[in-house]
C-alpha positions, -999 to +999 in steps of 0.1 A: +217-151-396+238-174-372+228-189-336+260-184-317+271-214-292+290-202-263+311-229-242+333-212-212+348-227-179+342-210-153+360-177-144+369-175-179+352-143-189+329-164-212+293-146-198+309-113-205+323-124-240+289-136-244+275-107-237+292-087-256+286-101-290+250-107-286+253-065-281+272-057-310+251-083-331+218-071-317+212-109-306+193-124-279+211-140-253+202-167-232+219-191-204+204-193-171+171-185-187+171-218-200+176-235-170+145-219-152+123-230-185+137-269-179+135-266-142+095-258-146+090-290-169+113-318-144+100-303-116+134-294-105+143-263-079+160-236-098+188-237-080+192-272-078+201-266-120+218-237-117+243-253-095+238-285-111+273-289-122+285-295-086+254-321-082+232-330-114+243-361-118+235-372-076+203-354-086+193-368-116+194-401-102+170-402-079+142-401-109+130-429-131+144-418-167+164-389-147+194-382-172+167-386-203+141-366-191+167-341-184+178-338-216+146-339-234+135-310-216+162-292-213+166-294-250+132-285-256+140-255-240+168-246-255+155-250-290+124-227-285+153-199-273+169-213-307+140-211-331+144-177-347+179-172-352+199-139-336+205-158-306+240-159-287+235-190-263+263-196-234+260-222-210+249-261-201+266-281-237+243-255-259+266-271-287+256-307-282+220-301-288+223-288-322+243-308-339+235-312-378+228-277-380+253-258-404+243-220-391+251-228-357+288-213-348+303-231-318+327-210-297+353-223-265+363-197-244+394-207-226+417-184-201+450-194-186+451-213-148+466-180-132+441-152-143+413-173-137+426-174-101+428-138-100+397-135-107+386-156-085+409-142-054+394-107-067+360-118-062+357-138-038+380-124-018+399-157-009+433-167-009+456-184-039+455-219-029+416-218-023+411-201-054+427-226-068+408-256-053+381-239-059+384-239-099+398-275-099+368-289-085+345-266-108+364-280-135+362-319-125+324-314-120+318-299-151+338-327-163+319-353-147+285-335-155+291-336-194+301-370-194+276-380-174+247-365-193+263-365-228+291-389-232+314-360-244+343-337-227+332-300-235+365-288-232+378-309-262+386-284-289+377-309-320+335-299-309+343-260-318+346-239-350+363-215-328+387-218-296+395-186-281+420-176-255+410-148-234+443-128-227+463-109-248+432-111-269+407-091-248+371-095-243+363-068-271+388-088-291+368-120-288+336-105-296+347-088-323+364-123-338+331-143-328+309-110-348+328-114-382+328-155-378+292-155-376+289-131-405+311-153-427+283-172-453+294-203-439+272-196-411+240-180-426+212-198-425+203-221-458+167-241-466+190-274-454+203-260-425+166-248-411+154-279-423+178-294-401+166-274-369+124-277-376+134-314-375+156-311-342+128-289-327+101-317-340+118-349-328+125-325-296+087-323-292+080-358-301+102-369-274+084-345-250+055-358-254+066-392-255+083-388-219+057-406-193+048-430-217+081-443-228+109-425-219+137-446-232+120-446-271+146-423-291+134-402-317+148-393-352+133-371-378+137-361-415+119-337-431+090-347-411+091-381-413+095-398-377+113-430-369+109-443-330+134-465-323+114-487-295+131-520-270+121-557-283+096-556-256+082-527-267+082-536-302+063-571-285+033-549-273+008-538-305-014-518-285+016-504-270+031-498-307-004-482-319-007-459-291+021-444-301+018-441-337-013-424-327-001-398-304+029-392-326+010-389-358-015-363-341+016-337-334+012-308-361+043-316-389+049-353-384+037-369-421+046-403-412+050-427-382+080-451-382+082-476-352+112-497-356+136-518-334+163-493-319+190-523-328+178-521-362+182-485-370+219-465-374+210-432-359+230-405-377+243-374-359 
């Protein structure tokens, strides 16, 4: 069975498309649920992440390790909705988090300038020219907040399997494309490809735990093997370096402890 990756701009009909193929698949779907589960862990207001894409990154700043322990636990997160499979996921870069992982089908939903305005005049209830502002700067933030976090524009269309315009093609359309793309065997889960995600959702929980102590260490796994790529200063520290290799070792699945210098180490994708 696939995960399904949903990216969207806003007033694009992505939540409904979203929607809709996690009901004809019989799928689990997730967005804002996801947001709540990281709000919890940073200590964040839920709605300071749910409208984080107007002011995440002001936000983020004003905690030590802000944009890192962001991500860690919003990926943590997202990779326990992840886990099982069956899951249609639409929302914050879902994409981004799982890369390596062959049964995850990424989808863009795109709709043209003028019926996204529409639907913004329609509900709303505003006027042309400040719908229109108003989806310009929704687009520029979500811009700025995936660059910001992840170094990457969402909207580029080289990060998706599938691109999908929302017009002639009609919601039901989409969903039905999305259904038979995530039946195709490309996306079925193999032994390699859930290999790939226990060791996403171990390095995930590594890093977690990881967070207070050093929040900068990254984390890389392989088949349950664990490198940390640690700071010369770090790497300068033994009791520092042990304390680790302890902590990490005692997390159920790691088999080995490997504490290099981050220089050192070519982290693959």
């Amino acid at each position: 069975m696939a995960i399904i990756t949903i990216s969207r701009g806003s007033y694009s009909n992505g939540k409904e498309v979203a929607e809709k193929v996690a009901q004809k698949l019989g799928y689990q779907c997730y967005a804002r649920e996801v947001i709540l589960d990281a709000s919890k862990e940073f200590n964040i207001p839920e709605i300071k992440l749910v409208n984080a894409v107007h002011d995440a990154p002001s936000i983020l700043e004003r905690f030590s390790y802000g944009k890192e322990k962001f991500i860690t636990y919003f990926q943590a997160a997202l990779l326990k909705c992840l886990k099982k499979d069956n899951v249609v996921y639409h929302g914050l870069a879902g994409h981004f988090y799982v890369q390596g992982v062959s049964h995850v089908l990424k989808v863009r939903i795109i709709a043209d300038m003028k019926d996204r305005i529409q639907i913004v005049m329609d509900r709303e209830k505003i006027s042309y020219e400040s719908a229109l502002a108003l989806i310009k700067r929704d687009d520029l933030e979500r811009c700025k907040w995936s660059k910001h976090l992840y170094g990457i524009d969402t909207s580029k269309p080289i990060l998706y399997d599938l691109v999908i315009r929302v017009r002639e093609m009609t919601v039901d359309d989409a969903a039905d494309v999305i259904c038979h793309t995530a039946g195709l065997e490309t996306f079925k889960t193999t032994f390699e490809s859930q290999k790939a995600m226990d060791d996403l959702l171990l390095a995930s929980e590594v890093k977690t735990i990881l967070l207070e102590l050093k929040p900068e260490i990254q984390v890389f796994v392989r088949d349950g093997v664990v490198t940390l790529g640690a700071s010369a200063p770090i790497m300068k520290d033994p009791d520092l370096v042990r304390e680790m290799e302890k902590i990490t070792g005692a997390i159920p699945g790691v088999k080995e402890v490997n504490i290099k210098s981050s220089s050192l180490i070519e982290w693959s994708e």
